[in-house]
C-alpha positions as CSV (number, residue, x, y, z in Angstrom):
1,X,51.8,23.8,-46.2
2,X,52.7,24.0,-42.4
3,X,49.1,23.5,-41.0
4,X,48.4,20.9,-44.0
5,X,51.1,19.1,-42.5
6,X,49.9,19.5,-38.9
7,X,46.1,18.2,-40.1
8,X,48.0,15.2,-41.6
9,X,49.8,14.2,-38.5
10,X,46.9,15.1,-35.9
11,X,44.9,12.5,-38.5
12,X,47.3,9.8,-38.4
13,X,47.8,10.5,-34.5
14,X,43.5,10.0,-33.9
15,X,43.4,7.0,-35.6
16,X,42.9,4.8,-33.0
17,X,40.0,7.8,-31.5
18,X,37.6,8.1,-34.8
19,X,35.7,10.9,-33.0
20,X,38.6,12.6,-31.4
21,X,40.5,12.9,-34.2
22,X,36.9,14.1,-36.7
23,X,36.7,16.5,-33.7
24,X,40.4,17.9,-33.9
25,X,40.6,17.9,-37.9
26,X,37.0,20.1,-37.9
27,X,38.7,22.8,-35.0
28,X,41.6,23.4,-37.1
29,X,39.9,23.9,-40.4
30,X,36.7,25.6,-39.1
31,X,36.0,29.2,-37.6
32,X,36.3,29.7,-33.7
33,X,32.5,29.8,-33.3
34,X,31.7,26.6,-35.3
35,X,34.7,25.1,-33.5
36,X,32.8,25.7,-30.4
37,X,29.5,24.1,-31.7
38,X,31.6,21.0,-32.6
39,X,33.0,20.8,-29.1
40,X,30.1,21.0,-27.4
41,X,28.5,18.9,-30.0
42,X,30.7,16.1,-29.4
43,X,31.1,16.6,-25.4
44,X,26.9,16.1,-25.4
45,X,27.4,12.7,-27.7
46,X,30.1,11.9,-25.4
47,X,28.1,12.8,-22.5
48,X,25.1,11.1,-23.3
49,X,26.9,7.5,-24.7
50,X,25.5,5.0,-21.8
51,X,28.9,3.0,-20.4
52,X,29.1,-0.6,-20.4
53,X,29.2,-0.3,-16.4
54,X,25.5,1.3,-16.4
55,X,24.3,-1.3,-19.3
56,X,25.8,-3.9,-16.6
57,X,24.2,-2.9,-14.1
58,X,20.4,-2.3,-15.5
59,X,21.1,-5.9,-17.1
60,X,21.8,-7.4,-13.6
61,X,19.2,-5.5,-12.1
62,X,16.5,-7.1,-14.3
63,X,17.8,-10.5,-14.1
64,X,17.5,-10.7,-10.5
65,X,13.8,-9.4,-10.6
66,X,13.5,-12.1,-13.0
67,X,15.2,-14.7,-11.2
68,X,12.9,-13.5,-7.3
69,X,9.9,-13.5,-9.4
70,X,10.7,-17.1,-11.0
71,X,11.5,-18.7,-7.3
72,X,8.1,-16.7,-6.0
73,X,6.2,-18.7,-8.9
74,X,8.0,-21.6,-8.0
75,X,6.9,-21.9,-4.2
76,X,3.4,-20.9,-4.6
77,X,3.3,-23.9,-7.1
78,X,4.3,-26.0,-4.6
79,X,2.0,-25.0,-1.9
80,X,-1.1,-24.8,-4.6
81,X,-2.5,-27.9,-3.6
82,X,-3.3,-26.3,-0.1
83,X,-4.9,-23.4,-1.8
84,X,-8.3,-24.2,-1.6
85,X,-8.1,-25.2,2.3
86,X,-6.5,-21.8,3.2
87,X,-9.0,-19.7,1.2
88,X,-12.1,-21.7,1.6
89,X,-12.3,-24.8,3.5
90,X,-10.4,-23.5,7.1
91,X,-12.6,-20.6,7.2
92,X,-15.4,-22.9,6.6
93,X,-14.5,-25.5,9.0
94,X,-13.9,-22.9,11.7
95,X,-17.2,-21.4,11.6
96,X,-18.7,-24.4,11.5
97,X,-16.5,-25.8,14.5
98,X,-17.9,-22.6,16.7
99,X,-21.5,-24.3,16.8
100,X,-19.7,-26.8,18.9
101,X,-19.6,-24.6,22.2
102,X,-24.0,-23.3,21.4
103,X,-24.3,-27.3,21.0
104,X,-22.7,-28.6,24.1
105,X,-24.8,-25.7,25.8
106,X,-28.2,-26.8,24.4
107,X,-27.7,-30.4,25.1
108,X,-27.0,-29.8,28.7
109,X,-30.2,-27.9,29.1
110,X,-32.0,-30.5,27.2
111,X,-30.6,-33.6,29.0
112,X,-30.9,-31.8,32.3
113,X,-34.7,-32.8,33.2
114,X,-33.5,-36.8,31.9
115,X,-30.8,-36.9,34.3
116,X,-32.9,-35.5,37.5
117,X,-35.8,-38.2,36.5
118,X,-33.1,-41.0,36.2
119,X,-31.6,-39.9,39.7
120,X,-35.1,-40.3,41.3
121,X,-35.9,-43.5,39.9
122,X,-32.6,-45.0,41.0
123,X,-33.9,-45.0,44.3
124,X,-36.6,-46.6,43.6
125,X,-34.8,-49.4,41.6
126,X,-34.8,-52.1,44.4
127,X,-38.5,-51.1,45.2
128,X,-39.7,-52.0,41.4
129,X,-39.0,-56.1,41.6
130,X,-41.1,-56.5,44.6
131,X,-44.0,-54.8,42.9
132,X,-43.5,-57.3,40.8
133,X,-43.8,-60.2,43.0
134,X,-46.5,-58.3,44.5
135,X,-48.5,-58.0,41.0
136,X,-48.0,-61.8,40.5
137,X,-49.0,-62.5,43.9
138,X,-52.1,-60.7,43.4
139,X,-53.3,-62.7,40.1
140,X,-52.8,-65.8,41.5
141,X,-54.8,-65.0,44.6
142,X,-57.8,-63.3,42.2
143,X,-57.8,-66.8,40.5
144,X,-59.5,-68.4,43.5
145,X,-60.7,-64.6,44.7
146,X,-62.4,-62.5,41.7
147,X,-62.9,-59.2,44.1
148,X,-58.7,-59.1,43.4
149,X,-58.9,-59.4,40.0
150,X,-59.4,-55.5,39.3
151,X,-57.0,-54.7,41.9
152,X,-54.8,-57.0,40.1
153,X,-55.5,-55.6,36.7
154,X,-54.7,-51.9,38.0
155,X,-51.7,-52.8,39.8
156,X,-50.3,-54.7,36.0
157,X,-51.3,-51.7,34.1
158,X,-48.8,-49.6,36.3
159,X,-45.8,-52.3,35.8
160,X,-46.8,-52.8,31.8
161,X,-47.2,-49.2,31.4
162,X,-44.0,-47.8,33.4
163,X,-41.7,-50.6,31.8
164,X,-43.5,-49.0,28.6
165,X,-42.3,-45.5,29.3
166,X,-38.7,-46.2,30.3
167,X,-38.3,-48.2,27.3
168,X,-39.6,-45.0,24.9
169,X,-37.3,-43.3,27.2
170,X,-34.4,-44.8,26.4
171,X,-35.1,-44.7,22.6
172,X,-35.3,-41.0,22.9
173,X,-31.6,-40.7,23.6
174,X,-30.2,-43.1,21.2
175,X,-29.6,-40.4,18.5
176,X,-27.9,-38.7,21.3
177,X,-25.5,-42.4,21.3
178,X,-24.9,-42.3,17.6
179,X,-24.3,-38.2,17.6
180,X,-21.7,-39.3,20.6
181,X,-20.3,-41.6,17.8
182,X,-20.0,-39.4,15.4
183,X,-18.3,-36.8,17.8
184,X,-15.9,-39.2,18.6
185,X,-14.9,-39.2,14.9
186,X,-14.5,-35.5,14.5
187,X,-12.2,-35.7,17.5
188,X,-10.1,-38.4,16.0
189,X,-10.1,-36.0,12.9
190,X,-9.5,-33.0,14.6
191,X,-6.3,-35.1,16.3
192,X,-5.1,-35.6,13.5
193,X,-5.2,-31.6,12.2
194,X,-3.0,-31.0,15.4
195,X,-0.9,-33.6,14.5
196,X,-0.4,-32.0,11.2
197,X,-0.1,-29.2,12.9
198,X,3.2,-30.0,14.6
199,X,4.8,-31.4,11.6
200,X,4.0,-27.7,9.9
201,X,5.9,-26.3,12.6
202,X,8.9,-28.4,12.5
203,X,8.7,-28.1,8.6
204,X,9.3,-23.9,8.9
205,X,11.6,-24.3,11.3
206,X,13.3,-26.5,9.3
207,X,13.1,-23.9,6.9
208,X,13.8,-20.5,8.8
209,X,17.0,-18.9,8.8
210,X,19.6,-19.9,11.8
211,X,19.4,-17.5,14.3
212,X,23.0,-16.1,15.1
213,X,24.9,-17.7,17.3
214,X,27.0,-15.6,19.7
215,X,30.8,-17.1,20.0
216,X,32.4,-16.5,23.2
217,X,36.2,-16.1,23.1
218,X,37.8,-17.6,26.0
219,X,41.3,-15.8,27.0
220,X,44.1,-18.0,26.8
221,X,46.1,-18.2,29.7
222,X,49.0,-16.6,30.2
């Protein structure tokens, strides 16, 4: 009757503790060596129960992954439009641009035997209009003396022929005119790249983090 009475009050006691008071009931009914298989029993499910705190935790833990991977998406959406230029087009544009330098080089060379013929001729610029007073000279005087008149054809051959080459000349370089026309518009372009450029940099500076800045205490005197 006496340990009847002690299991009833040890179960009324554990109500509020289901497993506690199962636990207690069992030890004082059972023998000592299933008594200690039932407390370690319900120390290992006591043991192994995850807290709230951890659960907490873990839950948190996956949220903000979640929430970094959501604001990573987020960005590179808003810089996709400039995908295809930084993957594709820049790369493009700057091997392309690198020709510029074997170009510059080539039409130096090429332009080099133009620019040495023009310098001679210069001199001889004031000496070309009286060759042609000369050559009309000369036909009017083999008009009333035929033995001129071959002379006179040779010497207009020369003027006809030399006004002839300069002319083809001068054709010659005016792809070079519309290629210098053409280069004037990639540099207009490539003005405005650096122009973009700056605004870039102002953008992710706009957008770094504030550098710390150091406060200096001044003593208050005394």
């Amino acid at each position: 009757m006496g340990l009847q009475k002690k299991v009833t009050e040890n179960e009324r006691q554990s109500e509020g503790i289901p497993l506690l008071g199962l636990l207690r009931n069992r030890l004082l009914n059972c023998e000592p060596s299933d008594a200690e298989n039932l407390a370690d029993a319900g120390t290992a499910s006591l043991v192994n129960v995850p807290s709230d705190n951890d659960n907490n935790q873990e839950v948190g833990k996956n949220g903000m992954a979640n929430s970094e991977s959501e604001i990573s998406q987020s960005v590179a959406k808003v810089f996709e439009p400039t995908k295809g230029w930084r993957e594709h087009s820049a790369v493009e544009l700057a091997s392309s641009l690198e020709s510029l330098e074997r170009i510059q080089h080539m039409a130096t060379v090429a332009l080099e035997p133009v620019r040495a013929f023009c310098e001679h001729m210069r001199r001889l610029d004031d000496g070309f209009r009286p060759l042609h007073t000369f050559e009309t000279q000369i036909g009017e005087l083999a008009e009333s003396f035929p033995p001129m008149k071959a002379f006179h054809k040779a010497i207009a051959s020369i003027v006809e022929e030399s006004s002839a080459s300069f002319v083809q000349l001068a054709q010659s370089l005016e792809f070079v005119n519309e290629s210098r026309k053409q280069v004037a518009r990639l540099t207009s372009t490539l003005e405005g790249a650096t122009e973009l450029q700056t605004e870039l940099n102002k953008l992710a500076q706009a957008f770094s983090k504030p550098s710390l800045i150091e406060v200096t205490t001044v003593p208050h005197a005394a």
